[in-house]
C-alpha positions in Angstrom: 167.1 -72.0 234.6 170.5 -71.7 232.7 169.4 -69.4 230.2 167.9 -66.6 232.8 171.1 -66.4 234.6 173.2 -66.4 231.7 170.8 -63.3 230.5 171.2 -61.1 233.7 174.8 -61.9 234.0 175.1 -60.9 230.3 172.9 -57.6 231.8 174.8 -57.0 234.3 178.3 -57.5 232.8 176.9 -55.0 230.3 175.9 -52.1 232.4 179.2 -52.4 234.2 181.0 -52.5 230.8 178.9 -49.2 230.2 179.4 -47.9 233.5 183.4 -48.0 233.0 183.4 -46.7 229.5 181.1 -43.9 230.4 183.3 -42.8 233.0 186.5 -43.5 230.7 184.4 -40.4 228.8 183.7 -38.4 231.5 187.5 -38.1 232.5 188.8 -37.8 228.9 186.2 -34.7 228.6 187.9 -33.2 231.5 191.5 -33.6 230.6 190.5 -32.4 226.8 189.0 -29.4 228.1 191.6 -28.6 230.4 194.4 -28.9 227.6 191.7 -26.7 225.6 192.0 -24.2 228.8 195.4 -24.4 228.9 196.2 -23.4 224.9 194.0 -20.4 225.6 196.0 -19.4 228.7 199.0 -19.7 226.7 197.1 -17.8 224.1 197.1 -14.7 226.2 200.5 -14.7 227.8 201.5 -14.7 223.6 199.1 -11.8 223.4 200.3 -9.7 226.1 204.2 -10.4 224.9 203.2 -9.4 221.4 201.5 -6.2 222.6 204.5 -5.5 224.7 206.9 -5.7 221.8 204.2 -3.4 219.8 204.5 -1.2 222.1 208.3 -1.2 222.4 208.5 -0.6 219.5 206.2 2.5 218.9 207.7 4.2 221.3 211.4 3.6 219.5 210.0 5.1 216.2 208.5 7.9 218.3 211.9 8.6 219.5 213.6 8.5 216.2 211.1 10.6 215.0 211.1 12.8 217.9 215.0 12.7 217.7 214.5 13.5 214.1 212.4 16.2 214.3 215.0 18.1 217.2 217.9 17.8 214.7 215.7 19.0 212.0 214.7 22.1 213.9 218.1 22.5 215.4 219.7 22.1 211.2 217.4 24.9 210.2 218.5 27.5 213.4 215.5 28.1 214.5 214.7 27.8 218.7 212.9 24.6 219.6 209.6 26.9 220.9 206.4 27.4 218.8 205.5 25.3 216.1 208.4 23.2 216.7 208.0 22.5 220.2 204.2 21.3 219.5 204.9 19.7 216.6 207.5 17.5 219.4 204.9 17.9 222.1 202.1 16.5 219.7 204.7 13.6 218.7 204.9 12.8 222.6 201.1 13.0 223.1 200.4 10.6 219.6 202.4 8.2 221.3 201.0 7.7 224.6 197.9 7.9 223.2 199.2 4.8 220.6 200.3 3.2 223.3 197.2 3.4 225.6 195.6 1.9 222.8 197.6 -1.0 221.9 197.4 -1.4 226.0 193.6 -1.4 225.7 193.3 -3.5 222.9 195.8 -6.1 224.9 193.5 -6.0 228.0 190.4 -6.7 225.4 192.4 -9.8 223.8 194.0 -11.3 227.2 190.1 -11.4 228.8 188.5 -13.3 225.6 191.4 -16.0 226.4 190.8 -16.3 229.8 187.1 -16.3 229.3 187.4 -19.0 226.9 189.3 -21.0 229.2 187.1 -20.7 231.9 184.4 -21.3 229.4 186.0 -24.7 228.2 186.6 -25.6 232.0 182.5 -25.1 232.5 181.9 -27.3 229.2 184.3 -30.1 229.8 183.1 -30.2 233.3 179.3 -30.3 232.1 180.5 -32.6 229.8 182.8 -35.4 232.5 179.4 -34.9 234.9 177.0 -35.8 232.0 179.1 -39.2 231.3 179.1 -39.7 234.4 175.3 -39.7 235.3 175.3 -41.9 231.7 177.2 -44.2 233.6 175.3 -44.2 236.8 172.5 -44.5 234.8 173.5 -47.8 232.7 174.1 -49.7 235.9 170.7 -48.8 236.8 169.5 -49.9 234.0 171.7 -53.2 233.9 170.5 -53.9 237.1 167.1 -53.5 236.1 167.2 -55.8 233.4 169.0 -58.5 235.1 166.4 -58.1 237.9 163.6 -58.7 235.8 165.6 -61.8 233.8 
C-alpha cells in the first residue's frame, strides 16, 4: 500500500514541479520579448535622430553651396537672373527633394522597428501562453497518473 502512495505522490509532486517551471518559462518568454520590443523601439528613435542629423546636414552643404554659387555669380558681375538664378533655384529644389527622401526613407526604417516590436510582443506572448497551457497540461497529466497509481 506504501509503494502506490509513494508513486502518485512522486506523480503528483512532479506535475506541480512541471507546472511551476512551465510557468517560470512562460514569464521569462514574456519579459525576453518585451526587452526584444524594447531594443527595437530604441532602434527607431536612433533612426529618426540619425535621419534628422542627415538631414541637417544636407541642407547646410546646400547652403554653402548655394552661398557659394551667389558669390560666384556676384565675383564674375553678372546679375543673379537666368542661368544663375536656376542654377540657385535648381540647388533649392535638389535639396528638398534630398530631404523628402531621406524623410521617406526614415518613415520606411522607423515602421520596420515598430513592426518588429509589435511582432516580438505577438511571439513572446504566443510563446508565455504556450508554456503556460504546457503547464496546465502537466498537472493534468500528474494528476492523471497519480489517479490511476
Amino acid at each position: 500500500m506504501a509503494a502506490p502512495v509513494i508513486a502518485a505522490s512522486a506523480a503528483a509532486a512532479s506535475s506541480v514541479l512541471q507546472f511551476k517551471g512551465n510557468m517560470a518559462s512562460a514569464k521569462a518568454a514574456r519579459r525576453v520579448a518585451e526587452y526584444n520590443a524594447q531594443v527595437a523601439e530604441n532602434e527607431a528613435v536612433l533612426l529618426q535622430r540619425r535621419r534628422v542629423e542627415e538631414e541637417a546636414n544636407l541642407r547646410a552643404n546646400s547652403e554653402r553651396l548655394a552661398a557659394t554659387q551667389k558669390v560666384a555669380t556676384a565675383a564674375s558681375g553678372i546679375e543673379l537672373s537666368g542661368s544663375p538664378l536656376q542654377a540657385l533655384a535648381d540647388t533649392y529644389f535638389s535639396t528638398e527633394m534630398d530631404a523628402l527622401k531621406i524623410q521617406y526613407a526614415s518613415e520606411i526604417e522607423q515602421t520596420a522597428s515598430q513592426s518588429a516590436a509589435t511582432l516580438t510582443r505577438a511571439q513572446g506572448r504566443a510563446r508565455s501562453n504556450a508554456f503556460k497551457t504546457q503547464a496546465y497540461a502537466s498537472l493534468l497529466e500528474g494528476g492523471s497518473r497519480a489517479a490511476q497509481l
